[in-house]
C-alpha positions as CSV (number, residue, x, y, z in Angstrom):
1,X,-30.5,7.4,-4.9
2,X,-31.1,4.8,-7.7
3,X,-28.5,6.0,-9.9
4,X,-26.1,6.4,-7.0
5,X,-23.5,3.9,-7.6
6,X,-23.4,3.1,-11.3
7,X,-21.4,5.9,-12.6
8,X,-17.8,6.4,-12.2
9,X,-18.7,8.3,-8.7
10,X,-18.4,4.9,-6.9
11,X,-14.2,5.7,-7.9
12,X,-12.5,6.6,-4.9
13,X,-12.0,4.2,-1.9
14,X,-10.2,1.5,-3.9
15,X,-7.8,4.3,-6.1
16,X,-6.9,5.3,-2.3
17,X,-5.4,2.0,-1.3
18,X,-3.9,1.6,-4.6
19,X,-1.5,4.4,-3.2
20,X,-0.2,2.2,-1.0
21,X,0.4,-0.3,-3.6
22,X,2.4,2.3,-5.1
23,X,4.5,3.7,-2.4
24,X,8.1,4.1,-1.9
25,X,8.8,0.9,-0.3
26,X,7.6,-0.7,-3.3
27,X,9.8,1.5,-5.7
28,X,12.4,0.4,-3.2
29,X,11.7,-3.5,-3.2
30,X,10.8,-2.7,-7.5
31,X,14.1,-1.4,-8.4
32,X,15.8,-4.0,-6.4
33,X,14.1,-6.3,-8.4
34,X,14.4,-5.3,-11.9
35,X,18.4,-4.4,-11.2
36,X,19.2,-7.7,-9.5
37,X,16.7,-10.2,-11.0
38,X,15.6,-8.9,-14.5
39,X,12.1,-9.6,-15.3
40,X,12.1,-13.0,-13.1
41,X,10.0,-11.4,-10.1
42,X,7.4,-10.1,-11.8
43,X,5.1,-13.1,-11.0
44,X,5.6,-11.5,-7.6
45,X,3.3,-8.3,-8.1
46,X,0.8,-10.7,-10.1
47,X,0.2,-12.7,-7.3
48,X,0.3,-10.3,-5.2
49,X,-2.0,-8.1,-6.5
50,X,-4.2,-11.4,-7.2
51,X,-4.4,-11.9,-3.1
52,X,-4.6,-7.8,-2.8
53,X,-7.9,-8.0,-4.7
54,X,-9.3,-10.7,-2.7
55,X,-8.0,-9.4,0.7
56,X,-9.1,-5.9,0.1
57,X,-12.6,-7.2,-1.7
58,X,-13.6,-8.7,1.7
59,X,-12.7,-6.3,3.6
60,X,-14.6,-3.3,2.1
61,X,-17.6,-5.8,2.4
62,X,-16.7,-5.7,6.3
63,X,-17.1,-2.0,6.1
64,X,-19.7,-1.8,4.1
65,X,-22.2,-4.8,5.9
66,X,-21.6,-3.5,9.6
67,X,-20.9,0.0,8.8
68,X,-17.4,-0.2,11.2
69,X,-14.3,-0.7,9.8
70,X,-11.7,-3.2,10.7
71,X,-10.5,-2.1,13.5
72,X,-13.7,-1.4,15.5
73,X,-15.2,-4.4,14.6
74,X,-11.8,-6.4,16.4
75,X,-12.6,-4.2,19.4
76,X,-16.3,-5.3,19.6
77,X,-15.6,-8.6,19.2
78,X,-12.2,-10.2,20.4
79,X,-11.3,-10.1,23.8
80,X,-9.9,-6.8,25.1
81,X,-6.0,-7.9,26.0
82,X,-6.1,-9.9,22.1
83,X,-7.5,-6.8,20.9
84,X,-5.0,-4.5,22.0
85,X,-2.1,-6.7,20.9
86,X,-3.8,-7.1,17.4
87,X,-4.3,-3.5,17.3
88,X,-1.2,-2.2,18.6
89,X,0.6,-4.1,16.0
90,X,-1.3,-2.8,13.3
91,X,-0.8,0.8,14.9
92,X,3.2,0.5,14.5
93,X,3.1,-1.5,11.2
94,X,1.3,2.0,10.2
95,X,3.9,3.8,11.5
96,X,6.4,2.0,9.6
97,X,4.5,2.3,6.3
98,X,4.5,6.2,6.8
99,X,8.4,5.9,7.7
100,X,8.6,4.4,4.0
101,X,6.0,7.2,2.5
102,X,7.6,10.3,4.3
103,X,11.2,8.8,3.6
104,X,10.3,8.3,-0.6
105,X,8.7,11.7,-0.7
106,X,11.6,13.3,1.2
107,X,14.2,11.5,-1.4
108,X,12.2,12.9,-4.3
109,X,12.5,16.4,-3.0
110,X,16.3,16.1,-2.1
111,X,16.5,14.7,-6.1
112,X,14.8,17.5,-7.6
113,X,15.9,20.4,-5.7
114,X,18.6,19.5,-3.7
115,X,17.1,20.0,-0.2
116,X,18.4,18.1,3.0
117,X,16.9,15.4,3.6
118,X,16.0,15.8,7.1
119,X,14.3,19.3,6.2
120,X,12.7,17.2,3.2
121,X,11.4,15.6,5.8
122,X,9.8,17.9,7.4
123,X,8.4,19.4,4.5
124,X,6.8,16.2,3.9
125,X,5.4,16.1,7.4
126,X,3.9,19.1,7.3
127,X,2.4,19.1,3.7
128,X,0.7,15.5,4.2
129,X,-0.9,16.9,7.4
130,X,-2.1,19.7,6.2
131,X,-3.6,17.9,3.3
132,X,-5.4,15.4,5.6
133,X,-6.9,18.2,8.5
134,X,-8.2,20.6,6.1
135,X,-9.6,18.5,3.8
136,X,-12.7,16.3,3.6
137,X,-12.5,12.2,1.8
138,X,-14.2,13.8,-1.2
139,X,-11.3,16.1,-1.6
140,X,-8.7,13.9,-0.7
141,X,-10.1,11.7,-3.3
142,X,-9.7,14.1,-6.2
143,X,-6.4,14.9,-5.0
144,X,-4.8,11.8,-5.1
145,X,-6.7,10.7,-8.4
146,X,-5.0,13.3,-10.0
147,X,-1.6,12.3,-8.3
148,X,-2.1,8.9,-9.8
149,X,-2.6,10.1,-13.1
150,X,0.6,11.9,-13.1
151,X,2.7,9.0,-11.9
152,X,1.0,6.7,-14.7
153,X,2.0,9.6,-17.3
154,X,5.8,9.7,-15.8
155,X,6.6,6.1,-16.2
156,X,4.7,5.7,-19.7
157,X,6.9,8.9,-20.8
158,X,9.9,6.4,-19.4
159,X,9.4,3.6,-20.9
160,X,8.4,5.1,-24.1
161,X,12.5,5.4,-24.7
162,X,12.5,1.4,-25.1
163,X,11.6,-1.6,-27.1
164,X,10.1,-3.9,-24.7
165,X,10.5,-7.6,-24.8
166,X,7.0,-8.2,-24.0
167,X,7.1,-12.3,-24.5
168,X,9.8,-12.0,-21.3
169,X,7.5,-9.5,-19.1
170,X,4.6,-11.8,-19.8
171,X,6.2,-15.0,-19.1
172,X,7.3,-13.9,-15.8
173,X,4.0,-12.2,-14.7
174,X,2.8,-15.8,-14.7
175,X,6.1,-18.0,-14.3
176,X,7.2,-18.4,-10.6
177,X,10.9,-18.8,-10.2
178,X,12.2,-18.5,-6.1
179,X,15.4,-19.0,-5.4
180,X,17.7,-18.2,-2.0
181,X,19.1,-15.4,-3.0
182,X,16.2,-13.6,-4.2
183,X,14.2,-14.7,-1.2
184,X,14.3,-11.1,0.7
185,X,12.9,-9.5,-2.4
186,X,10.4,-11.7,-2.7
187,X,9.0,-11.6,1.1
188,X,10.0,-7.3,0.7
189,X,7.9,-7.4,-2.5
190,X,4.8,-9.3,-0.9
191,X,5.1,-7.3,2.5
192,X,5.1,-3.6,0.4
193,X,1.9,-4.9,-1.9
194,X,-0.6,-6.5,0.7
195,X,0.0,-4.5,3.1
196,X,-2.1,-4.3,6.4
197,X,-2.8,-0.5,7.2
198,X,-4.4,-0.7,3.8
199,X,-7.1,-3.5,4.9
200,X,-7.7,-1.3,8.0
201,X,-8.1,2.0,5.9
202,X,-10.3,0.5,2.9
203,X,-12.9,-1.1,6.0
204,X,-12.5,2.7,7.0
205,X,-12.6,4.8,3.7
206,X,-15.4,2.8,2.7
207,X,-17.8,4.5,5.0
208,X,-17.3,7.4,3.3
209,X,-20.3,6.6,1.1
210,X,-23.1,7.1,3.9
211,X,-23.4,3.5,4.6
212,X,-26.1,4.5,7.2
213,X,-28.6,6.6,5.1
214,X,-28.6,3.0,2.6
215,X,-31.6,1.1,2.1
216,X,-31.0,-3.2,1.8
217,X,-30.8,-2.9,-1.8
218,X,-28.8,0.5,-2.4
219,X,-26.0,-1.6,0.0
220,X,-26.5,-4.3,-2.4
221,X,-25.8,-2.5,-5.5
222,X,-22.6,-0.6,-3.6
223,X,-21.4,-4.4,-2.4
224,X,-21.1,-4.9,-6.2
225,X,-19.9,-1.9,-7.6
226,X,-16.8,-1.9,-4.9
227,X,-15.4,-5.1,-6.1
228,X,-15.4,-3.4,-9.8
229,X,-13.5,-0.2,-8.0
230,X,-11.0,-2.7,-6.4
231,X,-10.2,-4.7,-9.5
232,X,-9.8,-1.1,-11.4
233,X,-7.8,0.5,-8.7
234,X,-5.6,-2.5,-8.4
235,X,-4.8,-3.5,-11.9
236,X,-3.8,0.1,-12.3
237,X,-0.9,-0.2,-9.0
238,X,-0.2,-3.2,-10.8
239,X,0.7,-1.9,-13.9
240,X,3.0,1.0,-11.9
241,X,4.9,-1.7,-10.2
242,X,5.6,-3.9,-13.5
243,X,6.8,-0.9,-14.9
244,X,9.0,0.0,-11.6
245,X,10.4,-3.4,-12.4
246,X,10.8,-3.6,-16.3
247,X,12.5,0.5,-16.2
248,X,15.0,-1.3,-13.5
249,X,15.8,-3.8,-15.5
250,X,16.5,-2.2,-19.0
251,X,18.2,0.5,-17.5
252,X,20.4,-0.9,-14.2
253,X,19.8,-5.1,-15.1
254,X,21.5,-4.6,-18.4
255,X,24.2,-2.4,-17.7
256,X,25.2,-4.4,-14.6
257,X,24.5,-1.5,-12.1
258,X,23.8,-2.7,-8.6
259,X,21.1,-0.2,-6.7
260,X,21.4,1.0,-3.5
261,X,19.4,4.0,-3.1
262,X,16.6,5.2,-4.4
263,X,18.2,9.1,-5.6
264,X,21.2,7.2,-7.3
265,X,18.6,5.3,-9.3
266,X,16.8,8.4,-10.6
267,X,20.3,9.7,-10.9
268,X,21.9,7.2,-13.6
269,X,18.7,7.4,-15.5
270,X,19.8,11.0,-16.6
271,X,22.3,9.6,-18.7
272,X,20.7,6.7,-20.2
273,X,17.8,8.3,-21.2
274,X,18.0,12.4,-21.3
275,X,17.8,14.9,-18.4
276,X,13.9,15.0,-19.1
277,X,13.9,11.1,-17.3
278,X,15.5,12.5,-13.6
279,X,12.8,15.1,-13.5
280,X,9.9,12.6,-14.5
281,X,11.2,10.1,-12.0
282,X,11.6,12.6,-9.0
283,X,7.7,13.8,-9.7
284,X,6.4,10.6,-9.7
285,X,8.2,9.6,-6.4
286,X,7.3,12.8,-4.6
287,X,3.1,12.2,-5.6
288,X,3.7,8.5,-4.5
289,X,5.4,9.4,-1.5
290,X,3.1,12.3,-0.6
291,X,-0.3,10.5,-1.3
292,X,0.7,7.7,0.4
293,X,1.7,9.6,3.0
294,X,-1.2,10.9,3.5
295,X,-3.0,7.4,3.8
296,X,-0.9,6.1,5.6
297,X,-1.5,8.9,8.2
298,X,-5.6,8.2,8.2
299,X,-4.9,4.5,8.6
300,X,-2.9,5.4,11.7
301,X,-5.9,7.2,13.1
302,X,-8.1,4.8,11.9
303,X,-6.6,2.2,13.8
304,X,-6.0,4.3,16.8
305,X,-9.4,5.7,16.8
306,X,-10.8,1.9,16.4
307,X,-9.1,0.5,19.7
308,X,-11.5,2.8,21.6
309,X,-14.2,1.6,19.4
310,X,-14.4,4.8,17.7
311,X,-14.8,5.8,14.5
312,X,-12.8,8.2,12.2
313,X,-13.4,11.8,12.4
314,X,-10.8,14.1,11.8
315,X,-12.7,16.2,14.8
316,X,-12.0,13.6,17.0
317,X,-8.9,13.6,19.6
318,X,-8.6,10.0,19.2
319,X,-8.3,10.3,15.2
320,X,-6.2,13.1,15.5
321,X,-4.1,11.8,17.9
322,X,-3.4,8.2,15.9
323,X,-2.9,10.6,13.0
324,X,-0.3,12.6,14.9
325,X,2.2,9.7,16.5
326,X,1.8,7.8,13.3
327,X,3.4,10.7,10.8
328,X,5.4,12.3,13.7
329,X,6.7,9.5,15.2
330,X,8.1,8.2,11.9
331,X,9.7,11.5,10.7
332,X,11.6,11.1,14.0
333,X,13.1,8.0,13.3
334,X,13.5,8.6,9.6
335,X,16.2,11.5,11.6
336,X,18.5,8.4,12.6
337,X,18.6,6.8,9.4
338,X,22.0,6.6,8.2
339,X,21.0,4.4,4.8
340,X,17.6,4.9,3.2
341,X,17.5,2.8,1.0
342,X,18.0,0.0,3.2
343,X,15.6,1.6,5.5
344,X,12.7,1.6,2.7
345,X,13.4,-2.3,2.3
346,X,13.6,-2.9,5.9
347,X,10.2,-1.3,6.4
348,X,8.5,-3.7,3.5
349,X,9.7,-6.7,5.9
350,X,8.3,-5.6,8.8
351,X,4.8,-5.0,7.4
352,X,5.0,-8.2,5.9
353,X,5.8,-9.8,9.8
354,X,2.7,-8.4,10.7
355,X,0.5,-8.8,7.8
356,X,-0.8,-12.3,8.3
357,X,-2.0,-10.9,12.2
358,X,-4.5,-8.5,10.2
359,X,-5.1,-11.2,7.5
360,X,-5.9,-13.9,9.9
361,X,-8.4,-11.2,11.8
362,X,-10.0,-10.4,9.1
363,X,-10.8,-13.9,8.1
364,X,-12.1,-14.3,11.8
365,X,-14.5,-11.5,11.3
366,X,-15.9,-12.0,8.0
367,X,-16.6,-16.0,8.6
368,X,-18.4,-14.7,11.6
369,X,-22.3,-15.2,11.3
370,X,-22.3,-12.9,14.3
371,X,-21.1,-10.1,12.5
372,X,-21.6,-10.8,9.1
373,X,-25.3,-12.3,9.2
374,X,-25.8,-14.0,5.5
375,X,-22.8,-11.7,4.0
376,X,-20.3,-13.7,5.7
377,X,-17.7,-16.0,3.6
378,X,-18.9,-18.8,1.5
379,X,-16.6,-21.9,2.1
380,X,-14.8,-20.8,-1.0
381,X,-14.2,-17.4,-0.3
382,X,-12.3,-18.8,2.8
383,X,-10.3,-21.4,1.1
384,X,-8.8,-18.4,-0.7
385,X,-8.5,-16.2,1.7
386,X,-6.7,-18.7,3.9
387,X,-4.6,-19.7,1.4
388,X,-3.8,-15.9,1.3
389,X,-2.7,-15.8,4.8
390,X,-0.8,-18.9,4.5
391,X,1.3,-17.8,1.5
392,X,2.3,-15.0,3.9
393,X,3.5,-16.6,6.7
394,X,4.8,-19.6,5.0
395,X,7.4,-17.0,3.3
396,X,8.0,-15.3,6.5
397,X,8.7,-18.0,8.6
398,X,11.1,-19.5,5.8
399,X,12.5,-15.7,5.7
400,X,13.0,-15.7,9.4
401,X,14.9,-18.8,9.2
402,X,16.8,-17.7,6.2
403,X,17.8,-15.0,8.2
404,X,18.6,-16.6,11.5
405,X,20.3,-19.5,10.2
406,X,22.0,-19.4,7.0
């Protein structure tokens, strides 16, 4: 057991939330981006990503200090009727997050080989449940590893048709620039990065190292090693959505070519870089849209399992039941979509309405002496994690009004 967690075995947990940072809302909210802004939103994944690490950091440690992931530990310790509403939230902000996963994989299908959407769909459904009943998180793992890899080797082979203006693409990463008009984008962007059925699954897939058979100090050396797996994992889905951003705008920015589906974009790259750029773009959307999918799914039973104090166990009714609603339910509604591509972007704003609920009850926990003992956060960690959950709602609220009144 000495050896257990300094070798690249400790990969895993965080490359499976990075699928979520990866998914088709954000190639949505992405592609908006780089067509309507240029480079000038970029800062907007940075900082994102910067709060995703810190977010998703604390709450693996959840996971790993109590052995119970996010959304048993709000069932042990808030007040049943503020649980369920927490919770319940949570469970349909998962069900829109597989509405945007199903939907992207769906689109990738109908681009590649012309199949209805609506039986895309169900393709989709079936494949990502079948890939998360019949096999175990070690499998799962390797599976969408390899899924990553591919999407990181379809956007290099993109981009490799360019000359980059890196100076630009730097000086955005780190430049804010908000302005009305690309407000939406900005909250959609935020909303399909930190999202919130990722902090409930990374509290969950955590456990997935044997928390229980740990001594003090092998929990000590895995507490360290996961915050080296999130930075990885992260940096990585960072890099993916800078690239969504920068192929956007060299391709559609330049050319003044407004967006408004995801298959029209990998359509119009066809001619503007070779036939060989379609196909690459349609694989790397269906593995996006597949493996998140499919976490998007366990988050769902997570969450579901969790309101009965449960945990997850794919033999369990509860899990398989929150597993279930969440993928079937939103392959229903994905049947009365009339615009996609709207409905991807639509989706990103609802997750980010809900996302400073999980943030703020994840703070709650991890201050908690109570549940934490001496792992709980140092005054620091919850200045920034507070920040965090202000950032959110600050935008939202000025979204809301944006919305409502202009």
């Amino acid at each position: 057991m000495a050896n257990k967690f300094n070798n690249f075995k400790v990969l895993g947990p965080g490359l499976l939330v990075t699928v979520g940072f990866i998914d088709p809302g954000n190639w949505a909210t992405n592609l908006t981006a780089g067509a309507s802004f240029y480079h000038s939103l970029i800062w907007v994944v940075s900082l994102s990503t910067i709060m995703l690490i810190l977010l998703q950091h604390n709450v693996a440690h959840l996971g790993i200090i109590t052995g119970y992931c996010l959304s048993e530990n709000s069932s042990i310790y808030l007040s049943k009727n503020l649980n369920r509403i927490i919770l319940t939230s949570a469970f349909f902000a998962s069900i829109s997050t597989a509405l945007a996963e199903i939907l992207g994989a769906s689109i990738a299908l109908n681009l590649l080989f012309k199949i209805p959407l609506k039986f895309a769909t169900f393709i989709i459904l079936i494949t990502s449940s079948i890939l998360i009943f019949f096999n175990s998180y070690k499998k799962i793992e390797k599976i969408i590893i390899g899924f990553v890899v591919c999407i990181s080797l379809c956007f290099i082979y993109q981009l490799s048709h360019f000359s980059l203006d890196f100076s630009s693409i730097l000086k955005h990463a780190i430049i804010p620039e908000i302005k009305t008009e690309n407000l939406p984008i900005i909250v959609a962007i935020l909303g399909a990065v930190v999202m919130p059925h990722n902090l409930f699954l990374h509290s969950e897939i955590i456990q997935s190292r044997n928390l229980n058979t740990l001594t003090a100090k092998e929990k000590e050396k895995l507490l360290k090693y996961e915050f080296l797996d999130t930075i990885f994992s992260m940096l990585i889905g960072w890099a993916i959505n800078v690239t969504i951003i920068v192929l956007a705008a060299e391709v559609f920015y330049k050319n003044n070519i407004k967006i408004t589906d995801i298959s029209q974009a990998g359509e119009l790259l066809e001619p503007a870089l070779g036939s060989y750029s379609k196909i690459a773009f349609g694989i790397a959307l269906l593995f996006a849209g597949l493996s998140s999918s499919i976490t998007a799914g366990m988050s769902g039973g997570s969450i579901f399992s969790g309101i009965f104090k449960q945990h997850y166990n794919i033999k369990n009714i509860t899990t398989k039941l929150g597993i279930i609603i969440t993928l079937i339910v939103s392959s229903i509604i994905i049947l009365f979509i009339s615009d996609p591509f709207q409905g991807l972007i639509l989706s990103q704003i609802i997750l980010s309405m809900q996302l400073p609920i999980t943030i703020f009850l994840q703070i709650y926990l991890t201050s908690s002496k109570k549940v934490m003992g001496k792992y709980k956060n140092t005054i620091w960690n919850n200045i920034a994690l507070v920040c965090c959950g202000l950032i959110v709602s600050i935008l939202n609220l000025y979204l809301l009004y944006d919305i409502f009144f202009n």
